[in-house]
C-alpha positions in Angstrom: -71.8 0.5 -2.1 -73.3 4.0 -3.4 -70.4 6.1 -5.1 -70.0 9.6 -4.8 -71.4 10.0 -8.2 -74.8 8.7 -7.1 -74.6 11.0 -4.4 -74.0 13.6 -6.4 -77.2 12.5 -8.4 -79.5 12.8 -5.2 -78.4 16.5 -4.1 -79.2 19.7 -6.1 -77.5 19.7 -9.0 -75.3 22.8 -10.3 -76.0 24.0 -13.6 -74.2 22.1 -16.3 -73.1 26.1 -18.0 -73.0 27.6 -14.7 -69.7 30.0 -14.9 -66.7 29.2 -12.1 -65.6 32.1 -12.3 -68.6 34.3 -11.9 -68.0 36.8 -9.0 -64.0 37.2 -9.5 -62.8 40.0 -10.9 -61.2 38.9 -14.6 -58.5 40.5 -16.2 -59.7 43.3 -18.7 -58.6 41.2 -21.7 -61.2 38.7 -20.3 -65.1 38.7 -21.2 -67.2 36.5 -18.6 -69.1 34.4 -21.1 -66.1 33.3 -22.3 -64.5 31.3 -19.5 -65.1 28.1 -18.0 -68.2 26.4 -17.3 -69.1 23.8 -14.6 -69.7 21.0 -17.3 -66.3 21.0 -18.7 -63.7 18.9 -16.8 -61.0 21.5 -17.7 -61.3 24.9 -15.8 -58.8 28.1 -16.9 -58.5 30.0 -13.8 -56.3 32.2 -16.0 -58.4 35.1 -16.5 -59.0 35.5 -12.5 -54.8 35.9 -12.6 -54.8 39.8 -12.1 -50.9 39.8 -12.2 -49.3 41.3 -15.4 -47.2 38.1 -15.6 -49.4 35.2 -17.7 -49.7 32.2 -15.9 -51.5 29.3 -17.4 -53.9 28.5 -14.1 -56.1 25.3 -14.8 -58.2 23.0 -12.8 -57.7 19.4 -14.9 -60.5 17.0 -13.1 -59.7 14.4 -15.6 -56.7 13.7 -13.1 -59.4 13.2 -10.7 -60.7 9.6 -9.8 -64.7 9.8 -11.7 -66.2 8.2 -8.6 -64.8 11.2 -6.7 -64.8 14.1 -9.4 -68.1 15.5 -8.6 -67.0 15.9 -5.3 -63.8 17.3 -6.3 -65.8 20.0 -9.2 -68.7 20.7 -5.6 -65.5 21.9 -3.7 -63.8 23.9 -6.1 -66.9 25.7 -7.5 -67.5 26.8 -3.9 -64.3 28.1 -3.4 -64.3 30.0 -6.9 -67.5 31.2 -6.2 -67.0 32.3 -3.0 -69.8 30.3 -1.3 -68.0 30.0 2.2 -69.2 28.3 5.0 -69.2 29.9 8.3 -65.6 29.9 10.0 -63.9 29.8 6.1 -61.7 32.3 4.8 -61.5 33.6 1.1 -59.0 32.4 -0.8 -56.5 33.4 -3.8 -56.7 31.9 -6.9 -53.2 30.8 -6.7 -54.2 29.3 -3.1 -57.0 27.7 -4.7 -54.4 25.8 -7.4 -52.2 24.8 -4.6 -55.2 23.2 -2.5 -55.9 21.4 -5.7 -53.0 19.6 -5.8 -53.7 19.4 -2.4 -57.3 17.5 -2.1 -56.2 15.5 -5.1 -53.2 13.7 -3.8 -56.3 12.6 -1.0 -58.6 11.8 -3.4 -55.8 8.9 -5.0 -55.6 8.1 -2.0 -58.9 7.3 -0.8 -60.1 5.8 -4.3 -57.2 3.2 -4.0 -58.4 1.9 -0.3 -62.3 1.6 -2.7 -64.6 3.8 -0.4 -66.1 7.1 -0.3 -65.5 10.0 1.7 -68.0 9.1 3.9 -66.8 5.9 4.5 -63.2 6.8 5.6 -62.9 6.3 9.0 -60.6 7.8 12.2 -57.8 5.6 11.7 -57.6 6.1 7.5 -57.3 9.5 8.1 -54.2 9.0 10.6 -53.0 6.3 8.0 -52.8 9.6 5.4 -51.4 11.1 7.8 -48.6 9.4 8.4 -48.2 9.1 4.4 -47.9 12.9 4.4 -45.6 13.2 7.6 -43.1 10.3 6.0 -42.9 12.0 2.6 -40.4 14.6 4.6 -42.2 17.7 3.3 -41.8 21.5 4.5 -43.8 22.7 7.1 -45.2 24.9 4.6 -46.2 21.7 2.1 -47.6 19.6 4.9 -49.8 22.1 6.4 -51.6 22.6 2.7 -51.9 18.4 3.0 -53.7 18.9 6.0 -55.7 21.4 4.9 -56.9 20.1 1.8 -58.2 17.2 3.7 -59.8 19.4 6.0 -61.7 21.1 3.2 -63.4 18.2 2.8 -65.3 18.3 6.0 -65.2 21.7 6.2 -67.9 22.3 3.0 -69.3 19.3 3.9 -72.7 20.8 3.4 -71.4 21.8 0.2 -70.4 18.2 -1.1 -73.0 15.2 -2.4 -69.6 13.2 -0.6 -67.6 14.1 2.5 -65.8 13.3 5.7 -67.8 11.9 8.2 -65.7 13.9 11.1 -63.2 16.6 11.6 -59.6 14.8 11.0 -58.2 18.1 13.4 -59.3 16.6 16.7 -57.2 13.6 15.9 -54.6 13.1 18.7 -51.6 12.6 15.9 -53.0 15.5 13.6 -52.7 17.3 17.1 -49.6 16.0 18.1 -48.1 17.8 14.5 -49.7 21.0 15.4 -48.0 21.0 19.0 -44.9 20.3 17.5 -44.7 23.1 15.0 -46.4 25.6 16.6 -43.8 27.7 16.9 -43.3 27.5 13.1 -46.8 29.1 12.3 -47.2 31.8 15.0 -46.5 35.4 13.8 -43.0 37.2 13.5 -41.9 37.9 16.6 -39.4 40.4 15.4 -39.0 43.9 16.7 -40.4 46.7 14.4 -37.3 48.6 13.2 -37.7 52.3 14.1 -38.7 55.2 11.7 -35.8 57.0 13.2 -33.6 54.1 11.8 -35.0 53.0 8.8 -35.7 56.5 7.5 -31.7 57.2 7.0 -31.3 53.9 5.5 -33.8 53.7 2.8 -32.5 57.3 2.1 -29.0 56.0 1.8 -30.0 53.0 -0.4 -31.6 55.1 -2.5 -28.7 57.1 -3.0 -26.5 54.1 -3.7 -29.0 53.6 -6.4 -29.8 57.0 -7.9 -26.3 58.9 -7.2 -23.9 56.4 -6.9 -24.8 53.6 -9.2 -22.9 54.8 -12.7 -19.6 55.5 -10.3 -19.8 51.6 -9.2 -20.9 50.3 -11.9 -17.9 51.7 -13.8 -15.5 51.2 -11.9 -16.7 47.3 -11.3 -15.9 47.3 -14.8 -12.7 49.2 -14.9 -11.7 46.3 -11.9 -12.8 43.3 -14.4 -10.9 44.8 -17.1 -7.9 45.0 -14.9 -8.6 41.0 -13.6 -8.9 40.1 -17.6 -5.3 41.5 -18.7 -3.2 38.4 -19.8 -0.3 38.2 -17.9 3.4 39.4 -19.4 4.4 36.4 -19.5 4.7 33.3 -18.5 7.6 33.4 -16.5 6.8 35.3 -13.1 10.7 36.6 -13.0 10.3 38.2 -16.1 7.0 39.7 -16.0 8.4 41.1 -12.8 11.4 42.5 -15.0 8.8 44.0 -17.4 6.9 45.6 -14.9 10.1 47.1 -13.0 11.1 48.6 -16.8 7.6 50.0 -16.8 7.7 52.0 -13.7 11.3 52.9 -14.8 10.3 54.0 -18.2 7.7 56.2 -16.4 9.9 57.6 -13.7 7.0 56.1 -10.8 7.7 54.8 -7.6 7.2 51.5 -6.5 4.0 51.1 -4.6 4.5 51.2 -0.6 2.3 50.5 1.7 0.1 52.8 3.5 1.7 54.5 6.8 -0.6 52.9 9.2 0.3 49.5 7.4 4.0 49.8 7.6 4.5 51.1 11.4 2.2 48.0 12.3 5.0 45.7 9.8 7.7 47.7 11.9 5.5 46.6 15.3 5.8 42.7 14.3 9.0 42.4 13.1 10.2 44.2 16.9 8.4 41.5 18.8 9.5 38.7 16.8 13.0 40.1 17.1 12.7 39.9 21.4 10.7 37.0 21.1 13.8 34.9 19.2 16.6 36.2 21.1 16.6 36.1 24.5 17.2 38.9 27.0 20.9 38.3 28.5 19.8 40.4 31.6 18.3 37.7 32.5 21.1 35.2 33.0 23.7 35.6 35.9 27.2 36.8 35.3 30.3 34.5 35.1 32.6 37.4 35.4 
């Protein structure tokens, strides 16, 4: 049985120093000649992270079975590179670490059942399947599954090794598509209106430029309030403590509001009729 590495030997070979990341933009810290080069099994996507935050992006192939890794290093240089078969899409390089994960995990996979891409047949790839669907992902996760498999007959004139058919026509990769469907389509939300979310961004930006040092201090005038110890221990006498307080200070005791009390007033009425009954309502013994 021929592995994928001595397929890889028969097709045109890709420079041992040619640069994955020639054609992205790099970060301006970044010089070209520097970066990664097809021969090492380690790629640093890193410079291609234009975001100010540093994120250590790598491609590790060692964690790639060797009699699939040149297949694995084909696929990857053609995304990086940007060499895109018709119906393909750029991609991210954060999109391109995710699918990594992705095509890996299938890549296990198919070295453990011993045969090559080209080898794997209907039924294996509705065996994976079922492996991906049982593992109880997200939507989100499984898709990427399923499309990191589907890279891999998607460049298939890319790749010394690759599927031998499309795993999408499958009728239980179709079967998940029907059934979350409604999942992928687009948001089907109404636009808010200009005439409505004009006043609120320029009341939320209020509450941020005007009103913010008002909250904020009196959210910490309230917490300094919520923090006092209590008088004491006893609830009777720190009662008694307050009541000398108010005394001492010649203020009332707190009421409440007007609206508050006539609607106090309104329940107490009703449950007043509702407990003694209305004599009228009896006949007379006189």
């Amino acid at each position: 049985m021929s592995s994928a590495v001595d397929l890889a030997e028969q097709s045109e070979p890709i420079p041992a120093d040619a640069l994955v990341l020639a054609g992205r933009p790099l970060r301006p810290d970044c010089a070209l000649e520097e970066t990664s080069r097809y021969a090492e099994d380690v790629w640093v996507l890193t410079p291609a992270w234009l975001r100010i935050d540093h994120m250590p992006f790598t491609l590790d192939f060692t964690l790639v079975p060797l009699s699939l890794r040149a297949t694995a290093k084909r696929l990857f240089y053609a995304r990086l590179t940007q060499d895109i078969p018709p119906g393909e899409l750029p991609i991210s390089i954060s999109s391109i670490r995710t699918y990594y994960g992705c095509v890996r995990r299938f890549l296990l996979w198919a070295d453990r059942r011993g045969c090559t891409l080209a080898q794997i047949t209907g039924e294996d790839l509705d065996d994976y399947h079922r492996d991906v669907v049982a593992l109880r992902l997200s939507v989100g996760a499984t898709k990427g599954y399923r499309r990191g498999v589907r890279m891999l007959w998607a460049y298939r004139t890319r790749l010394p090794d690759h599927l031998a058919q499309d795993p999408l026509p499958r009728p239980a990769w179709q079967a998940w598509v029907r059934a979350h469907s409604w999942r992928s389509g687009e948001n089907l939300t109404d636009r808010i209106p200009e005439q409505v979310l004009g006043p609120l961004l320029t009341w939320a930006l209020r509450w941020v430029d005007d009103f913010a040092d008002d909250v904020l201090a009196a959210r910490a005038e309230r917490d300094a309030i919520d923090a006092r110890p209590p008088a004491g221990p006893d609830p009777v006498v720190a009662l008694y403590t307050l009541l000398d307080d108010y005394r001492c200070r010649g203020q009332r005791l707190p009421a409440a509001p007007p609206r508050l009390a006539a609607a106090r007033r309104r329940r107490r009425r009703s449950r007043a009729s509702a407990t003694w009954p209305d004599c009228s309502a009896f006949p007379s013994t006189g």
